[in-house]
C-alpha positions as CSV (number, residue, x, y, z in Angstrom):
1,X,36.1,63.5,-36.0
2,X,32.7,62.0,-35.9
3,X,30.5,64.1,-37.7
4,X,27.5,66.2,-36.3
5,X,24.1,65.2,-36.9
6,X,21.3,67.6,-37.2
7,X,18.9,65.5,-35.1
8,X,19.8,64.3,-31.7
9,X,20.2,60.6,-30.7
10,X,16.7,60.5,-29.3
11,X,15.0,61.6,-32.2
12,X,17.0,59.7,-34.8
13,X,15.7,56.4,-32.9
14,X,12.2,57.2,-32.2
15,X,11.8,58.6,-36.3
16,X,13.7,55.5,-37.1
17,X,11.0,53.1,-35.1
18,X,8.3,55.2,-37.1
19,X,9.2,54.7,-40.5
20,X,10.1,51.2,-39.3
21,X,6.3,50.6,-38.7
22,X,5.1,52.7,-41.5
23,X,6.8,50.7,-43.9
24,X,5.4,47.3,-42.3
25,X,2.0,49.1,-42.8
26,X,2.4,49.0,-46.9
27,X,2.4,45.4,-47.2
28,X,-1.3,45.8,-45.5
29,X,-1.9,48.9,-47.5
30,X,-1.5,47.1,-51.1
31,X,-2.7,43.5,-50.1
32,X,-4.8,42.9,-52.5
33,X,-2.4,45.0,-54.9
34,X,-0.3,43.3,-57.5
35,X,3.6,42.6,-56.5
36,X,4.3,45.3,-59.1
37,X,2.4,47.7,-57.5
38,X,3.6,46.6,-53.7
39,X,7.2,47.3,-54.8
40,X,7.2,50.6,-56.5
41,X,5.4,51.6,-53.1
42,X,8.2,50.4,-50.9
43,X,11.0,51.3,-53.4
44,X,8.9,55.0,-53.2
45,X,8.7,55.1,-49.2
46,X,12.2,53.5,-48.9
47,X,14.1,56.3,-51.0
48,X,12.0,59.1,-48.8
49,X,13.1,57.4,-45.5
50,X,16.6,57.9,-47.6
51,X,16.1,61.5,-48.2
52,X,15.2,62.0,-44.2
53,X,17.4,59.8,-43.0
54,X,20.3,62.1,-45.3
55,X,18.6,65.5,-44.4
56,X,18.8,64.1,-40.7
57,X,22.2,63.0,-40.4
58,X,23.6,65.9,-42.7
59,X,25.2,62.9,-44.6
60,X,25.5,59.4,-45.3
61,X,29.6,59.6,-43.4
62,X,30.0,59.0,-40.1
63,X,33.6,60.6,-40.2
64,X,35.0,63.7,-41.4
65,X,37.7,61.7,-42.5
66,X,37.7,57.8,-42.8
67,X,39.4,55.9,-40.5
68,X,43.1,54.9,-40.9
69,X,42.9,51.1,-41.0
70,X,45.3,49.8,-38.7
71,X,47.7,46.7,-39.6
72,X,45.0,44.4,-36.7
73,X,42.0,46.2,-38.4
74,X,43.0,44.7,-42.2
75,X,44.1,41.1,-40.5
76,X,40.8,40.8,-38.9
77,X,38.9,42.7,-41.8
78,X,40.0,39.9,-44.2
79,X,38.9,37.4,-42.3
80,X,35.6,39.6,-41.5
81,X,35.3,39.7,-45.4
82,X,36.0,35.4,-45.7
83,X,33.9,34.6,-43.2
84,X,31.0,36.5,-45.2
85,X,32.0,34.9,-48.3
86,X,30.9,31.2,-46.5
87,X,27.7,33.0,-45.3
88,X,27.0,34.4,-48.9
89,X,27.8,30.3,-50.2
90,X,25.5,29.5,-47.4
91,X,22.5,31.6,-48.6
92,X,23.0,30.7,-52.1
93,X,23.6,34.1,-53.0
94,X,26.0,33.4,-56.5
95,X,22.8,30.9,-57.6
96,X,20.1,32.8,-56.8
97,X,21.6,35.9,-59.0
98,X,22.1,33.6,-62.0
99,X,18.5,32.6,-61.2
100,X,17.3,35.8,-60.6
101,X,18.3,37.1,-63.9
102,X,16.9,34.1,-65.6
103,X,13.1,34.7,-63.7
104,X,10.3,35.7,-65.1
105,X,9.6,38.4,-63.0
106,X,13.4,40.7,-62.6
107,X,11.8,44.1,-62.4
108,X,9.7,43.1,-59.3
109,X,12.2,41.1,-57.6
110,X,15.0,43.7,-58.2
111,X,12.9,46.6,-57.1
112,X,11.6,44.2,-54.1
113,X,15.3,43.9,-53.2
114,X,16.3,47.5,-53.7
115,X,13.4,48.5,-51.5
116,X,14.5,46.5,-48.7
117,X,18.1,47.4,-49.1
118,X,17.6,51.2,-49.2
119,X,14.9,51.5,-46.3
120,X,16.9,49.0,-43.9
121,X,19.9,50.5,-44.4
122,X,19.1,53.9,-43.9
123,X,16.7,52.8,-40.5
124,X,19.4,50.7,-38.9
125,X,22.8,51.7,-40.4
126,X,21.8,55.0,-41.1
127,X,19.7,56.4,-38.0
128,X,20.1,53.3,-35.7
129,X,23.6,53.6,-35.5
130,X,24.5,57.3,-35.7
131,X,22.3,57.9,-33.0
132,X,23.6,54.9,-30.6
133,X,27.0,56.2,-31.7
134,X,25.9,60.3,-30.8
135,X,24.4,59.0,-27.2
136,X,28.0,57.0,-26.9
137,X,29.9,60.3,-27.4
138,X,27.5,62.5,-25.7
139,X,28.0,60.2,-22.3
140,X,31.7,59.6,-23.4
141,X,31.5,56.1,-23.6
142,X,34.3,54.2,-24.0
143,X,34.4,51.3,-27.5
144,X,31.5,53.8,-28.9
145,X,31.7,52.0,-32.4
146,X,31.8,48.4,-30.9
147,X,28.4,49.6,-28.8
148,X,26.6,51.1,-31.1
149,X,27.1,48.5,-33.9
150,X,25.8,46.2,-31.3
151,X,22.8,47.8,-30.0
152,X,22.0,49.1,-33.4
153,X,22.6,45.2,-34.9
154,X,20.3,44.0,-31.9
155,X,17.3,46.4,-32.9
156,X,17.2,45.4,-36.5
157,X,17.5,41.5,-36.0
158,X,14.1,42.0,-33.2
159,X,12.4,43.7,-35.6
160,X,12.1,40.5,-37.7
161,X,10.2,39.6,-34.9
162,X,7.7,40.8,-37.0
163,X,7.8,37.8,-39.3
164,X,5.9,36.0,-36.4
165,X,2.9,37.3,-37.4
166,X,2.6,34.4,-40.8
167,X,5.6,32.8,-40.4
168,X,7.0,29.3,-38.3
169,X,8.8,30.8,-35.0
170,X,12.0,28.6,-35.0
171,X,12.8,29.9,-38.4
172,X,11.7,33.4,-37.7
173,X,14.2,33.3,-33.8
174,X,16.9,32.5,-36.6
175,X,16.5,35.1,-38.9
176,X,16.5,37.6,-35.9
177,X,20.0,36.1,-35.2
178,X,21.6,36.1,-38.5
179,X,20.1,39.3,-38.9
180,X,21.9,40.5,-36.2
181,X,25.1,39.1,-37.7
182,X,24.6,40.7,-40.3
183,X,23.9,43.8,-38.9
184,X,27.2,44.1,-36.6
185,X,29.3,43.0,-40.0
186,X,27.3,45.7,-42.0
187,X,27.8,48.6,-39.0
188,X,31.3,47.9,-39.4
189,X,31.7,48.2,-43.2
190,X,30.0,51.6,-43.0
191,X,32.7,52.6,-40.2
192,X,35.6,51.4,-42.5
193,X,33.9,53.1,-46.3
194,X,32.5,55.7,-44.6
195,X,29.3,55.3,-45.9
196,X,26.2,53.3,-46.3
197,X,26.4,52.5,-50.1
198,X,28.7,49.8,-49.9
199,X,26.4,47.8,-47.3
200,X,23.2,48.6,-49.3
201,X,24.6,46.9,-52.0
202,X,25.4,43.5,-49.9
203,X,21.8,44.2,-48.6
204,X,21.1,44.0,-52.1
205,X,22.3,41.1,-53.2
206,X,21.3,39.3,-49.6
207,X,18.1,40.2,-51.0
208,X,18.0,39.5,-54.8
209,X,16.4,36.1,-55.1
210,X,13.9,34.7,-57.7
211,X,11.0,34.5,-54.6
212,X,11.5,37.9,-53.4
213,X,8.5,39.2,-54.9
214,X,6.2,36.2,-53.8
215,X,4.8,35.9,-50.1
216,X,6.8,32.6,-49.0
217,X,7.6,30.9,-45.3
218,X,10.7,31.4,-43.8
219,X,12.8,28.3,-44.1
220,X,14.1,26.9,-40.8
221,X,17.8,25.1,-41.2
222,X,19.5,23.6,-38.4
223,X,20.8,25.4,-35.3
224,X,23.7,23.8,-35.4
225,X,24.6,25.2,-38.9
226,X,23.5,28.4,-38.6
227,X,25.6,29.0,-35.7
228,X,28.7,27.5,-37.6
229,X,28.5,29.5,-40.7
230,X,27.2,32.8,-38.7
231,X,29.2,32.9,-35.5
232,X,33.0,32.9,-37.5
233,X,31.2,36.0,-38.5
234,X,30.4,37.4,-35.6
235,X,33.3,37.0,-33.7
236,X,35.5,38.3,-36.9
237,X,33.4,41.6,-37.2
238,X,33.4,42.4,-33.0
239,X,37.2,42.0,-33.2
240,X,37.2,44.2,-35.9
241,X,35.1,46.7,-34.0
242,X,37.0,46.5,-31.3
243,X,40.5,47.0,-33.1
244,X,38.7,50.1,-34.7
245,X,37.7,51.5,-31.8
246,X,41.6,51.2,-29.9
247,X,42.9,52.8,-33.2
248,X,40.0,55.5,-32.7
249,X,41.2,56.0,-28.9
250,X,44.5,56.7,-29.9
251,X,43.7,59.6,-32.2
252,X,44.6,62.8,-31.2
253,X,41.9,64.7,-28.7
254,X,40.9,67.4,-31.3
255,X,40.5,64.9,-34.0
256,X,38.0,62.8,-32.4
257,X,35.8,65.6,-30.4
């Protein structure tokens, strides 16, 4: 049974678009601020978007009870979970926390990466997707977790979009993809755990680089490699959604109203 949230779908989205541009407002609040001063703002505003996000939702589940994992759910799970291990090898992600520990500036860059993965979270996996999933079940949609981890995964790679503001487009169009990637793996996880810690913490460490408290460029890569390492991904975590949502079907009507 998919829990009840205190706000309806509507609302959740349209809060969720307003924090979403408040908190690309403090970067122009504290520009001449130090990066210090920058982070403990955003690590402030991202654990009050948190705390309305939780008061919202009346909790960070999306079940009552977690879902059973069927014997196609933990096949294509594993791969789900492979295929983000090359994507994590990809971004450098083992390096950069050896080198992250080693920088000069860890508080910043820890609290820069906690920020992000606390508000973003709790925007896209936390309203985003309960409310796509509440307008699923209020119009009794049919594969309501594959859809709403897909619209919800399609509003938080556009809002990179952003990024074209002071950054080189071609690099920015392909963050808003593997962001989206991302997104659908990260709406899944939170389906499977049952709640949103586990994908903050990949947010995290997605996040935790020596740069993360310095203003750089997005760096552009090849197409042709980021669609190799990101659309095994994809594919892996749909399929997954999919399964999920076939093993949801099947429950019994008075568990899933």
């Amino acid at each position: 049974m998919i829990i009840e949230n205190r706000w309806s779908w509507g609302r959740q989205i349209t809060i969720a678009i307003v924090l979403f541009l408040g908190f690309s407002m403090m970067s122009m609040l504290f520009y001449n601020g130090t990066f210090l001063e920058q982070a403990v703002a955003d690590l402030v505003y991202a654990l009050l978007s948190f705390a309305i996000m939780l008061w919202a939702l009346k909790s960070t589940k999306v079940f009552v009870h977690r879902l059973a994992l069927t014997k196609p759910m933990i096949i294509w799970g594993i791969i789900s979970l492979v295929t983000l291990g090359i994507v994590f090898g990809f971004g450098g992600v083992p390096q950069h926390v050896i080198m992250v520990l080693q920088a000069k500036h860890l508080l910043v860059n820890t609290l820069v990466a906690l920020s992000a993965a606390i508000f973003e979270e709790s925007i896209n996996r936390g309203f985003f997707l309960s409310g796509f999933l509440a307008y699923a079940q209020y119009n009794s949609r049919s594969y309501k977790l594959t859809r709403s981890a897909i619209y919800s995964s399609i509003l938080f790679g556009t809002f990179h979009l952003v990024n074209l503001l002071g950054g080189n487009s071609s690099a920015v169009f392909q963050q808003v993809f593997w962001a989206f990637v991302i997104g659908v793996f990260l709406a899944a996880l939170r389906f499977t755990t049952n709640t949103l810690f586990w994908g903050m913490l990949i947010h995290f460490l997605l996040d935790w680089f020596p740069s993360a408290s310095t203003k750089f460029d997005i760096q552009q890569a090849s197409w042709g490699i980021i669609l190799a390492v990101f659309t095994p991904l994809l594919v892996a975590s749909v399929i997954y959604l999919v399964k999920a949502d076939q093993a949801y079907q099947k429950l019994p009507a008075e568990s899933v109203a």
